[in-house]
N, C-alpha and C positions, 0 to 999 in steps of 0.2 A: 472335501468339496470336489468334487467331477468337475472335469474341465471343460471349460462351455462349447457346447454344439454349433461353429461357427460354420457361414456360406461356404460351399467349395467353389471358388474363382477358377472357371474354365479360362486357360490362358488360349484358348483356340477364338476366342469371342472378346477380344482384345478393345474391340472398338465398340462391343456392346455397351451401350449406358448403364445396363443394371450390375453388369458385370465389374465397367470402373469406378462404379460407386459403392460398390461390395469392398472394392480395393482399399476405398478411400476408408469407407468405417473401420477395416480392419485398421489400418494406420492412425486411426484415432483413438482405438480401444487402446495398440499398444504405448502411443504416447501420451493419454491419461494415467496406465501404468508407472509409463517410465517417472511423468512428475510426481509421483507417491515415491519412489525409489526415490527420485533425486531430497525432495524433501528429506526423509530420511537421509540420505548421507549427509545433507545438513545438519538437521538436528545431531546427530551420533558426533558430529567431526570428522566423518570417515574421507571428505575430500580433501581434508585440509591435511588429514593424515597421510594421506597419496602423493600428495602433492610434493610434501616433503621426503617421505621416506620409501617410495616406490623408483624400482619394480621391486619386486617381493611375491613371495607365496600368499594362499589365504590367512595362513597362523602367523606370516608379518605382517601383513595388513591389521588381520584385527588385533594384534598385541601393538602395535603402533598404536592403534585408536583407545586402547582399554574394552576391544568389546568381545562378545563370544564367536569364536570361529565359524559355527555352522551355521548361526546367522548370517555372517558376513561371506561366508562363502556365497551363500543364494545370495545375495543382494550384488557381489559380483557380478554374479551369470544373469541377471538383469540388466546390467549396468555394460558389461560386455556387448550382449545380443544387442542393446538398443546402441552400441557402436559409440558410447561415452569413454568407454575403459577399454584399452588393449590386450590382448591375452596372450602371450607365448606359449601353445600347446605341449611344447616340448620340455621348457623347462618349469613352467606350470605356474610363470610366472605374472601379476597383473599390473598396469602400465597407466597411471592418467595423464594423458597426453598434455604439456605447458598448455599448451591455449586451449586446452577444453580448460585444464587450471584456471585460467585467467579469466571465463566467468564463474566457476564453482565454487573459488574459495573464498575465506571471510577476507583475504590479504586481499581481495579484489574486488573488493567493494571499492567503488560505487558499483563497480560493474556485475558483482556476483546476483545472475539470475536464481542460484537455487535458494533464493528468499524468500521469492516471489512464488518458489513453488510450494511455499508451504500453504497457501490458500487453498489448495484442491483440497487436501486431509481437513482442515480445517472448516471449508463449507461443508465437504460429507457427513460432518458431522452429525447438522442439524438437518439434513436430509429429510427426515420421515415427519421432524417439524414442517417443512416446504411442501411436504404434500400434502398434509394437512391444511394448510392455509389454499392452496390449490380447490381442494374443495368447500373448504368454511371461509375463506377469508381471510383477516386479522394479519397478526403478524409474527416474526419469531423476535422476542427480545434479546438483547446486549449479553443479557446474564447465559444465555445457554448457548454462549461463543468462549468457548473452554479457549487460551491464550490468544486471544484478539488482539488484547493491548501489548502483549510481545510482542509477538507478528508485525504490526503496522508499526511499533513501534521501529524493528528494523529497517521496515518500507521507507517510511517517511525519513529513518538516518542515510537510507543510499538515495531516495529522492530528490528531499530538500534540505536536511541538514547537511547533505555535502556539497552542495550544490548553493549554500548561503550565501558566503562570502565573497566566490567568485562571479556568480551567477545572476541571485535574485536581488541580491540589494542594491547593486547596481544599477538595477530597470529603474528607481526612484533617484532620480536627481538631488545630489544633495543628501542622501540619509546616513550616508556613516559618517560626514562628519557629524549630521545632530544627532546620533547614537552618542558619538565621543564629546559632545557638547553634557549632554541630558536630557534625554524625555522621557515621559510616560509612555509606556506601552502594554498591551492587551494583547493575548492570544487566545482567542473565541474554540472551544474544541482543541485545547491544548496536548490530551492524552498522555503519555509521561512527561511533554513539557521538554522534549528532546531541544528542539528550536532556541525555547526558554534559556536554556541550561547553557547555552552555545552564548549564544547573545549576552548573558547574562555576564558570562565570568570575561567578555571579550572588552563590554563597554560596562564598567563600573562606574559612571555617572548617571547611568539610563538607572529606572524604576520600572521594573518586569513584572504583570499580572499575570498567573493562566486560570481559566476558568474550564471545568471539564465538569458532566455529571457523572462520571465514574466516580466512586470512591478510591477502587483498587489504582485507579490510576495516579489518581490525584497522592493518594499514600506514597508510592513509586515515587511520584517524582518530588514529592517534600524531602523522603531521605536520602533523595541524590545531592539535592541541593544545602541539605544541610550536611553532608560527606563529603561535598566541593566546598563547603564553608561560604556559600553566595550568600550573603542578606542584603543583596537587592531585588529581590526575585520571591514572590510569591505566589501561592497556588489555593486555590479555594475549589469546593466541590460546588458548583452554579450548573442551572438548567439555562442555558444562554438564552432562552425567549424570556426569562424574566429578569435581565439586565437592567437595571432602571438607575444608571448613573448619565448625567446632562456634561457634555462638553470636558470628561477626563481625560484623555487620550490624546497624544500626539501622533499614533500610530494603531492602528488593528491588524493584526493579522487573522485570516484560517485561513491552515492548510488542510485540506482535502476534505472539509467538515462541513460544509453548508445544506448539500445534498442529503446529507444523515439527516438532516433534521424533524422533529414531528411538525414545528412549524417554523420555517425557512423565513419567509414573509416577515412573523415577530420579530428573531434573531436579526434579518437585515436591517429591520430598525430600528431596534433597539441598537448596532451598531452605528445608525445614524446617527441616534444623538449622544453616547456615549465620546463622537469624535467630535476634536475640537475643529471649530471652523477652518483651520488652515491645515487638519492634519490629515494624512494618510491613510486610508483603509488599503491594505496589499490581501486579497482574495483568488488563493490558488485552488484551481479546481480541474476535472477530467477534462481536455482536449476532447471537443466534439461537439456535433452539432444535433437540438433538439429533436430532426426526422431521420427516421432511420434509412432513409432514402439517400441522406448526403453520409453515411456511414457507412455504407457497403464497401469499400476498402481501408478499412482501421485498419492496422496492424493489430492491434487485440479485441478487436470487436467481439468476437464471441465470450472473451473474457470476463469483458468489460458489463457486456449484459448478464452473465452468467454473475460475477460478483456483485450487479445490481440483485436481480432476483433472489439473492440468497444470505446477503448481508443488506445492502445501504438501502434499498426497496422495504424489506421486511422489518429492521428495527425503528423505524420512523412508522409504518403505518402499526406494528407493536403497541404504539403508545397511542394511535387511531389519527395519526400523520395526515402528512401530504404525501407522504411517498414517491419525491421525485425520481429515486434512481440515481443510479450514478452517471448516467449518460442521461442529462437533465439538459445539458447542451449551455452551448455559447448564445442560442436566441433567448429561451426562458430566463440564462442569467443576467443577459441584458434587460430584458422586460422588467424583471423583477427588483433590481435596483434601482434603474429609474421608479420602480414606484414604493422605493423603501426613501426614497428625496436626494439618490444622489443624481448630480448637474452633470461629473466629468466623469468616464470611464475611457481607460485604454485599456487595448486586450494584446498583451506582450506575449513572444515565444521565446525560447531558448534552442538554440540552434539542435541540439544534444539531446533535446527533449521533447519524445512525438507524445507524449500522456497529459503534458496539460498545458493550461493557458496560465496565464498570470491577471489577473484583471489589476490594473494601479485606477484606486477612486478616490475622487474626493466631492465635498460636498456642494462645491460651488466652485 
């Protein structure tokens, strides 16, 4: 492959607009790059391997990690240029600086961003599906998202599973002790059931459902839970729009799942009457608001619609959906509960967290 034919940026024309805008795409191409590199050192282990046992040559590096040298050589001089990894030219040695450490490794989760980069490789995937729908329509389904349910799987662990006990159960008055009491609960879009599995082995009085249409996922997290030994806690493969259970629940949760839906509208209520009169629905969803006019300074805005348009947009209208997107907004999800019959809505933050809202509902 040739290497691409990029603008030559006259730095004489400094304040020219096309010039600083030449600047800027170049800076975006290279840090499109770098999140493929970083993913990769994810995946491989290669930061976690640094972290520990650096500085080192190439051939310590990658015999640290288990991997091949002249790979990880080039993924160095990536990781280098884009100023994540230190080089000592002289003794030819490479360096991950602690607090670049402190978001890249798995030790630092919650905080490790290169989780999160594993989404770019993973939309590129379905790429040439996206452009396709571009011109026809339709949508790309679930199935030709080759490790989704890892992925998010991790997401949702430095999200909201770490973030459970200190964080989100707290915004409901009263819930951990009637967890440690007993109740029924539902998790709507459970995907491994990470949440599940937490809650589960914490309060052994409670009775835990999740309901996913994944198979692969649903499999995942039955033999977790039967390798934690929980039998309180089960998992069933369900299309949440066709829930038809009246007043089980003391509790509902989904996280980050409502937006996915082919139909949003069914699923809210269907968890309306699934919940019992005095209990709980806890609905975590993307921070933001339904026009994109009150969006222009997200902090992940481009992301956030870039991951709409290429997962949460497309496998909802896959199935011939609603296709809200993931930036569906805090106005739509208000509208839309009020007319799924809930009475009471509060829309909670967490100080620590600009990505979503908490909505606490109930039904009267």
């Amino acid at each position: 492959m040739c290497q691409p034919a990029l603008p030559v940026i006259n730095q004489t024309e400094a304040n020219d607009p096309t010039a600083l805008f030449a600047e800027e795409l170049l800076q975006i191409l290279n840090h499109g790059a770098t999140a493929l590199m970083i993913s990769i050192g994810h995946r491989t282990g290669l930061f976690d391997a640094m972290a520990k046992h650096s500085p080192g040559d190439s051939r310590g590096v990658a015999a640290s990690a288990g991997l091949d040298e002249r790979y990880v050589r080039e993924w160095l001089g990536a990781m280098v240029t884009a100023g994540i990894v230190s080089y000592d030219a002289v003794a030819g040695n490479y360096r991950l600086p602690p607090h670049h450490a402190a978001l890249l490794t798995r030790t630092a989760s919650p905080d490790n961003v290169a989780v999160f980069a594993q989404y770019i490789p993973l939309l590129g995937q379905v790429e040439d599906d996206i452009i396709d729908c571009f011109y026809n329509g339709g949508g790309v389904p679930y199935s030709r998202f080759r490790r989704f349910h890892e992925v998010m799987a991790e997401d949702s662990g430095q999200t909201v599973v770490s973030a459970l006990f200190e964080h989100i159960l707290p915004l409901i008055e009263g819930q951990l002790s009637r967890l440690e009491q007993g109740i029924d609960v539902l998790d709507v879009g459970c995907g491994r059931g990470q949440a599940l599995l937490l809650l589960a082995k914490a309060f052994p009085n409670s009775r835990f459902t999740g309901y996913d249409f994944s198979r692969e996922a649903i499999d995942w997290a039955r033999q977790e839970a039967e390798r934690q030994g929980l039998n309180n806690l089960l998992f069933e493969v369900r299309d949440a729009a066709t829930i038809d259970e009246q007043g089980a629940y003391d509790w509902i949760v989904t996280f980050d799942a409502i937006h996915d839906q082919k139909s949003p509208d069914l699923v809210l209520s269907a968890i309306h009457r699934a919940l019992r009169d005095d209990g709980v629905y806890l609905m975590q969803d993307i921070k933001g608001s339904s026009h994109l006019h009150n969006n222009l300074d997200h902090p992940i805005g481009p992301l956030l619609y870039t991951l709409s348009t290429m997962h949460c947009m497309t496998v909802s209208l896959a199935q011939e959906g609603a296709g809200l997107g993931t930036v569906w907004g805090r106005e739509l999800a208000l509208q839309m509960l009020n007319e799924a019959g809930f009475k009471q809505v509060e829309v909670k933050e967490l100080e620590h967290d600009f990505q979503n809202y908490f909505y606490i509902i109930r039904k009267c």
